[in-house]
OpenMM code with the backbone's topology and positions (N, CA, C; nanometers):
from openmm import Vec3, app, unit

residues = "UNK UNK UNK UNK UNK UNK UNK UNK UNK UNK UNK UNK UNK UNK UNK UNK UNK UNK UNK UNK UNK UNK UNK UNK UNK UNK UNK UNK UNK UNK UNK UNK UNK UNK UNK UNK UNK UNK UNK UNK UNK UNK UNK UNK UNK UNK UNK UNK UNK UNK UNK UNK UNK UNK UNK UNK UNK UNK UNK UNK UNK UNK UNK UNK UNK UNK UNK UNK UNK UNK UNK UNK UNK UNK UNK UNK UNK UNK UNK UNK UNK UNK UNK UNK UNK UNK UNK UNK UNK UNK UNK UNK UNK UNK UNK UNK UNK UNK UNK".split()
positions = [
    Vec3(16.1569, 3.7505, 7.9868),
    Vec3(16.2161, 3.8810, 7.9834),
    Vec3(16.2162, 3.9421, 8.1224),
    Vec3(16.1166, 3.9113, 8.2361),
    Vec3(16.1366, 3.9542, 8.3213),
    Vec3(16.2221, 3.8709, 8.4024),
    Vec3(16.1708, 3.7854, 8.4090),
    Vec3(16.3025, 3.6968, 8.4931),
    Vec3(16.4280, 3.7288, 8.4026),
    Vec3(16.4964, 3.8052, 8.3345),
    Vec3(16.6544, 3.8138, 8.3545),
    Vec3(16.6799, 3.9897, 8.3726),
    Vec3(16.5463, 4.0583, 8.3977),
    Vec3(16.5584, 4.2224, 8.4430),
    Vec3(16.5788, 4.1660, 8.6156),
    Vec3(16.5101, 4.0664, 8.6441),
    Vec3(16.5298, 4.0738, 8.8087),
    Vec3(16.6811, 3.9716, 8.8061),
    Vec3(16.7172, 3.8641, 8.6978),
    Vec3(16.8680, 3.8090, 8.7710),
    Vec3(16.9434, 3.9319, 8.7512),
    Vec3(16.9845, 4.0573, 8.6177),
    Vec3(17.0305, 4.1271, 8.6322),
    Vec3(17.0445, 4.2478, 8.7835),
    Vec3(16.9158, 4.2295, 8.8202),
    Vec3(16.8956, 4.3203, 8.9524),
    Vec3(16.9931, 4.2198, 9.0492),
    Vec3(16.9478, 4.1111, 9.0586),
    Vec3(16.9758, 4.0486, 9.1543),
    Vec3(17.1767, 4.0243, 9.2046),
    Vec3(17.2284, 3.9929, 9.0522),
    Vec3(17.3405, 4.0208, 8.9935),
    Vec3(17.4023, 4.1419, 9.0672),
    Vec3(17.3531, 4.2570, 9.0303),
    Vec3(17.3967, 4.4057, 9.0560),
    Vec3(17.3838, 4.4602, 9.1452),
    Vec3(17.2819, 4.4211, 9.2173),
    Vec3(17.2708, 4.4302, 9.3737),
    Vec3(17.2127, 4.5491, 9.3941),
    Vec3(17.2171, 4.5945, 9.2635),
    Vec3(17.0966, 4.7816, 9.2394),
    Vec3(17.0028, 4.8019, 9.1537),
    Vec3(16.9754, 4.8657, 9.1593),
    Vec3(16.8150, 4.9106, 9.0103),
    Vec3(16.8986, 4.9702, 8.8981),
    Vec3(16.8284, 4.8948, 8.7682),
    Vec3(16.9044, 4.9246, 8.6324),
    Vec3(16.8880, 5.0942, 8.6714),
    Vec3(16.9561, 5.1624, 8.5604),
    Vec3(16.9915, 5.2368, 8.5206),
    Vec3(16.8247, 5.2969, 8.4004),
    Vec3(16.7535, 5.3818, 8.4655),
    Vec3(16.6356, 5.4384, 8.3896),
    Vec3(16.6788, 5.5006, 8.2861),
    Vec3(16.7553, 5.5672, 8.2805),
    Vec3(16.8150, 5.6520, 8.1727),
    Vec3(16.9291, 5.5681, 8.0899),
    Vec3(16.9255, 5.5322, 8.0094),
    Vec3(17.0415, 5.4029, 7.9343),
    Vec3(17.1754, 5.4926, 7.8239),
    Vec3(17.0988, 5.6334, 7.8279),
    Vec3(17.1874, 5.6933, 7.7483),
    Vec3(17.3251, 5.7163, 7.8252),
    Vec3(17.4237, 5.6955, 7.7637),
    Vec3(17.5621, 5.7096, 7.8522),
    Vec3(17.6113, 5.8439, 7.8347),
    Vec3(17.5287, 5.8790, 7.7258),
    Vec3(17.5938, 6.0717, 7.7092),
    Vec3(17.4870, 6.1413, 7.6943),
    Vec3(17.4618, 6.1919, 7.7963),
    Vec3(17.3453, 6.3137, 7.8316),
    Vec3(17.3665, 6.4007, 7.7744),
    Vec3(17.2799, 6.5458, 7.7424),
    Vec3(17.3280, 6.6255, 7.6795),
    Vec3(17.2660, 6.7280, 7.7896),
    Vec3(17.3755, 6.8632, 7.7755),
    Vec3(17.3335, 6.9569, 7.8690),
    Vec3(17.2042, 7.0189, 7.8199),
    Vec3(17.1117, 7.1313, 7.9135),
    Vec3(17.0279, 7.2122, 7.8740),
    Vec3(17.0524, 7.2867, 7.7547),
    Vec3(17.2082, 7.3507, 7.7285),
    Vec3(17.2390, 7.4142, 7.6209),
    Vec3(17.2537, 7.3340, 7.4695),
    Vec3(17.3165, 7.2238, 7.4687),
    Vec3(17.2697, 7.1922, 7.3463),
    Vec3(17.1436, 7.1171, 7.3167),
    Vec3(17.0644, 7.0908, 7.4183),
    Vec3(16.9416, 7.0208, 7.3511),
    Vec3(16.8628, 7.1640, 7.3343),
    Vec3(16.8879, 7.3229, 7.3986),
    Vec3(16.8013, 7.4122, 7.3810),
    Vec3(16.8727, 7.4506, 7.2003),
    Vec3(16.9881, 7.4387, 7.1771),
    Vec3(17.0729, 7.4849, 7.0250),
    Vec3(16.9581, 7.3642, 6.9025),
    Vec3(16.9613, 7.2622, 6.9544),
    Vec3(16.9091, 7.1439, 6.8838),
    Vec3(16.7641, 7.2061, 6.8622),
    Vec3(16.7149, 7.2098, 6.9341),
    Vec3(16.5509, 7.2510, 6.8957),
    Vec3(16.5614, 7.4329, 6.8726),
    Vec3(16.6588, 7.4883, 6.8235),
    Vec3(16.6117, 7.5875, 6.7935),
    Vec3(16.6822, 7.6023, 6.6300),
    Vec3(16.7328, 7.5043, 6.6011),
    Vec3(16.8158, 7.3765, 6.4894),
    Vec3(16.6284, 7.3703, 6.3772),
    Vec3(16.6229, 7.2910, 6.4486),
    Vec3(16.5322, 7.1781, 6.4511),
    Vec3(16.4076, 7.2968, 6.4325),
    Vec3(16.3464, 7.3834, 6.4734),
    Vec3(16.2467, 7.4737, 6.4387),
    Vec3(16.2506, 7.5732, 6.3318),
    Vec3(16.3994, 7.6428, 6.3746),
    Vec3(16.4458, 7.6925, 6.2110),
    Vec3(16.4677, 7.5985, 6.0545),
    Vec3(16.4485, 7.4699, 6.0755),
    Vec3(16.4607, 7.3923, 5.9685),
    Vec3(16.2753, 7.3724, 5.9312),
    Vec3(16.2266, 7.3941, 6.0519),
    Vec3(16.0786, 7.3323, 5.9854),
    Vec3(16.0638, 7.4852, 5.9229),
    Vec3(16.0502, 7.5617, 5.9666),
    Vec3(15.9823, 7.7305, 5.9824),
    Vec3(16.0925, 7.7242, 5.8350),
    Vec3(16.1782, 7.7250, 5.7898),
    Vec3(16.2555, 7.7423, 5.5945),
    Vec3(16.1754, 7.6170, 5.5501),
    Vec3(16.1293, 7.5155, 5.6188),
    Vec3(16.0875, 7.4692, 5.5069),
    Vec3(15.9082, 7.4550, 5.4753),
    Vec3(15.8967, 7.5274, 5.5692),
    Vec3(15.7281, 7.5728, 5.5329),
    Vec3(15.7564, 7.6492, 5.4569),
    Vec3(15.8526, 7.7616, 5.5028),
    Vec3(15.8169, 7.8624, 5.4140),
    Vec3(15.8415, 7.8717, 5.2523),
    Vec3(15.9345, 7.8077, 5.2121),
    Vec3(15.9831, 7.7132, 5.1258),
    Vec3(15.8263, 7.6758, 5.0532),
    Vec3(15.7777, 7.5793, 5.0859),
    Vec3(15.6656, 7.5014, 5.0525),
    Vec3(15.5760, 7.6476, 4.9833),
    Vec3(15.5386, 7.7444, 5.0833),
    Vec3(15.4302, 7.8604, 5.1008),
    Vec3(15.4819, 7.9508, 4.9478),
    Vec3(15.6405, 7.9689, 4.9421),
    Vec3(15.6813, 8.0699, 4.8194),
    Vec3(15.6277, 8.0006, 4.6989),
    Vec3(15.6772, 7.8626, 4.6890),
    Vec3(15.6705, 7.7973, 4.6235),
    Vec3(15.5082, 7.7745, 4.5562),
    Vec3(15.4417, 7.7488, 4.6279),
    Vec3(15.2916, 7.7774, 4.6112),
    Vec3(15.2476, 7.8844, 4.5716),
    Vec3(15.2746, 7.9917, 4.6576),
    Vec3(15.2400, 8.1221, 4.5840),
    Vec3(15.2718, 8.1686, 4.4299),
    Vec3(15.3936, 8.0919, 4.3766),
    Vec3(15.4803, 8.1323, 4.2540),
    Vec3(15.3875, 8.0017, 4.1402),
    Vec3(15.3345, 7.9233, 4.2084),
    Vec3(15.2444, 7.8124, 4.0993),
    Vec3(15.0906, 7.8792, 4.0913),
    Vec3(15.0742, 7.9122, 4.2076),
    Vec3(14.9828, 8.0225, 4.1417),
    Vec3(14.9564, 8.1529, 4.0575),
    Vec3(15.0458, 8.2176, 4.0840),
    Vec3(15.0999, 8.3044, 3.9907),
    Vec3(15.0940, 8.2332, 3.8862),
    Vec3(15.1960, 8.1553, 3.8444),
    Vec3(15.2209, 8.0872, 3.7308),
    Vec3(15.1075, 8.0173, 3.6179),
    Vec3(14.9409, 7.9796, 3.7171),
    Vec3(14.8546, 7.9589, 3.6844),
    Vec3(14.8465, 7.7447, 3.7110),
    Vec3(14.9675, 7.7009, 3.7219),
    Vec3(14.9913, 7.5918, 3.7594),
    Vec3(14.8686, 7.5437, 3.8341),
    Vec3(14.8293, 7.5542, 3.9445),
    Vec3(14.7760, 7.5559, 4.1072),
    Vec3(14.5999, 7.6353, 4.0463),
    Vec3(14.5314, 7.5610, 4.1135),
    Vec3(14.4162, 7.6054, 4.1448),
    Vec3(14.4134, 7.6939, 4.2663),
    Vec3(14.3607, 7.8055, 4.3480),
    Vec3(14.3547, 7.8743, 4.4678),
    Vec3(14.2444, 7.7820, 4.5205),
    Vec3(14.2928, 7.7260, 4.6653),
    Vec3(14.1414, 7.6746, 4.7256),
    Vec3(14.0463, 7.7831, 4.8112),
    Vec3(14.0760, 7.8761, 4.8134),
    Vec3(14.0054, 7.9928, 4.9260),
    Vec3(14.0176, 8.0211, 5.0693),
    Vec3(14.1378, 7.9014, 5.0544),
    Vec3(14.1279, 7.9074, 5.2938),
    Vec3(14.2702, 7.9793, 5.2881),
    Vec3(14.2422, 8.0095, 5.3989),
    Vec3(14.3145, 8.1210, 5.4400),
    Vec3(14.4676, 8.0172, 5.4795),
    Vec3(14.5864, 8.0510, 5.4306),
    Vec3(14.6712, 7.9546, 5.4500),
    Vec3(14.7593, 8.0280, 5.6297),
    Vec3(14.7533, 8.1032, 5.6603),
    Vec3(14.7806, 8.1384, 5.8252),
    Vec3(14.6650, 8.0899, 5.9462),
    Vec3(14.5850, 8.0561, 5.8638),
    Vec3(14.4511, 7.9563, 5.9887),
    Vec3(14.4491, 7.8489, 5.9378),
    Vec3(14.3469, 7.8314, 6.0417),
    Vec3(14.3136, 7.6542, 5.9980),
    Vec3(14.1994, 7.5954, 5.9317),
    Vec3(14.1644, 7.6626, 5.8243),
    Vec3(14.1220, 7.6006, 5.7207),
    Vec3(13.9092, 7.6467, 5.8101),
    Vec3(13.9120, 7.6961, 5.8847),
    Vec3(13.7936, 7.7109, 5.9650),
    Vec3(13.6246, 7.7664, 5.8512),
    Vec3(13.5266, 7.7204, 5.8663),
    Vec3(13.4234, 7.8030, 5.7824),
    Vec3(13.4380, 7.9658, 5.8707),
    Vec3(13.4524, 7.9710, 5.9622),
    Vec3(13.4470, 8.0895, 6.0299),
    Vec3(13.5486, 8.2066, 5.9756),
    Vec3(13.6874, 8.1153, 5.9587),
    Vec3(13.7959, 8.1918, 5.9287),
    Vec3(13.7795, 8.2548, 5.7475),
    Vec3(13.7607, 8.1064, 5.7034),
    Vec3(13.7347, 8.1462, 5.5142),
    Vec3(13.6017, 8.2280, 5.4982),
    Vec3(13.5121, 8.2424, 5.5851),
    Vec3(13.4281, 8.3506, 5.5543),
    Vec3(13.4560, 8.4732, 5.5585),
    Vec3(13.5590, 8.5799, 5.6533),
    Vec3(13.6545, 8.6614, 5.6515),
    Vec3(13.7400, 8.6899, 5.4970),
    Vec3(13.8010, 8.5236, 5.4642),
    Vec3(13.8621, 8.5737, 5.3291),
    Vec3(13.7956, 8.6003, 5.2390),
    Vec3(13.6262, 8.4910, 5.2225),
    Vec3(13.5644, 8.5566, 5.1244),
    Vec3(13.4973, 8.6672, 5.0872),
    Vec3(13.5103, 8.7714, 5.2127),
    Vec3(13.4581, 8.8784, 5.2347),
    Vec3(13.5387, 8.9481, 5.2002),
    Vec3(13.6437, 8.9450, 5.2565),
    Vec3(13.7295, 9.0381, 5.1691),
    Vec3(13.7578, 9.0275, 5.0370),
    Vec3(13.7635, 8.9096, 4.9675),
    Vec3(13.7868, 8.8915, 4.7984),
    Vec3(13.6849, 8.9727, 4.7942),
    Vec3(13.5750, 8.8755, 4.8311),
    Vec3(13.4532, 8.9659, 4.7659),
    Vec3(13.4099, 9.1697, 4.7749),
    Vec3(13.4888, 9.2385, 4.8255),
    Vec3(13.4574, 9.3644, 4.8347),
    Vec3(13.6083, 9.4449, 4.7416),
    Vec3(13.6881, 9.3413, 4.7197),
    Vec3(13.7852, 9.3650, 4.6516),
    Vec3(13.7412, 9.3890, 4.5465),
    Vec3(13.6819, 9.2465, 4.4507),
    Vec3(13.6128, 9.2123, 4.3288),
    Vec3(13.5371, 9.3561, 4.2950),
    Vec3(13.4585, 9.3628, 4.4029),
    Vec3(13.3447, 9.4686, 4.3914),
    Vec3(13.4141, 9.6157, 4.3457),
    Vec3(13.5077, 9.6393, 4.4574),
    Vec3(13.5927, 9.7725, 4.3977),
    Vec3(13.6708, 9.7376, 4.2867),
    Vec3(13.7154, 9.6383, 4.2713),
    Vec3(13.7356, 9.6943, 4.0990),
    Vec3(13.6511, 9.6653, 3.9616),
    Vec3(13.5430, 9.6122, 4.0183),
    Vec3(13.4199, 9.6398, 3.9239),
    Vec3(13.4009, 9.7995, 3.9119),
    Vec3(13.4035, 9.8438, 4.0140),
    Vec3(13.3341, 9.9748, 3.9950),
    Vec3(13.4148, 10.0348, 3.9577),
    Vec3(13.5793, 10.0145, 3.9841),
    Vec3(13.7035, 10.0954, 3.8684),
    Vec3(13.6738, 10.1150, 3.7486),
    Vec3(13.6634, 9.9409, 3.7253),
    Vec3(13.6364, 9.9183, 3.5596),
    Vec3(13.5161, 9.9948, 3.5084),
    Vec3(13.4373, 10.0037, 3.5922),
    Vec3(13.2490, 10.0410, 3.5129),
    Vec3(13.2756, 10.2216, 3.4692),
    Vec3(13.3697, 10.2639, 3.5992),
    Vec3(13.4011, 10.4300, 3.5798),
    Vec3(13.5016, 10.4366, 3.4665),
    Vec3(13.5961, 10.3717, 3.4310),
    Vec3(13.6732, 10.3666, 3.3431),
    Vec3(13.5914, 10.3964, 3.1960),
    Vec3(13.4800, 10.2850, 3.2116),
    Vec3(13.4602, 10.2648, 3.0415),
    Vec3(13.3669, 10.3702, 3.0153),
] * unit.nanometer
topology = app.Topology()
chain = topology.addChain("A")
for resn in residues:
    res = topology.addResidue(resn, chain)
    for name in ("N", "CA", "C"):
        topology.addAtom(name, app.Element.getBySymbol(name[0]), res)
């Protein structure tokens, strides 16, 4: 394989060609492409996220407790369980004044 990259050199009398693509694309559509390409991931997370939320609702889905905008951290889910937990608490004490 290398001996026919150097007869080709030798042949051509120049250095291949690094770039092999014959149609480049300008700054503007590879910047359209990835902003393509990010709006397709970002609908289809979010997609995934409604969708989840509505199986929970639904009772489908177990809740795992991590916070689905972080990363899953003990640091971060201790925050959420703090807050469930003072939630819980105020409406215990709704309910207890109620009855």
């Amino acid at each position: 394989m290398g001996a026919e990259a150097e007869n080709h050199q030798q042949k051509t009398g120049s250095i291949p060609n690094p770039n092999p693509n014959p149609n480049p694309i300008s700054e503007a559509q590879f910047l359209a492409w990835k902003r393509r390409k990010d709006a397709d991931a970002l609908a289809k997370k979010d997609a995934a996220t409604r969708k989840r939320a509505e199986d929970i609702a639904a009772g489908q889905v177990q809740m795992n407790g991590q916070n689905p905008d972080g990363d899953g951290s003990p640091q971060q889910n201790r925050g959420t369980v703090q807050r469930k937990w003072e939630r819980f608490r105020t409406n215990l004490a709704t309910l207890q004044k109620e009855a």
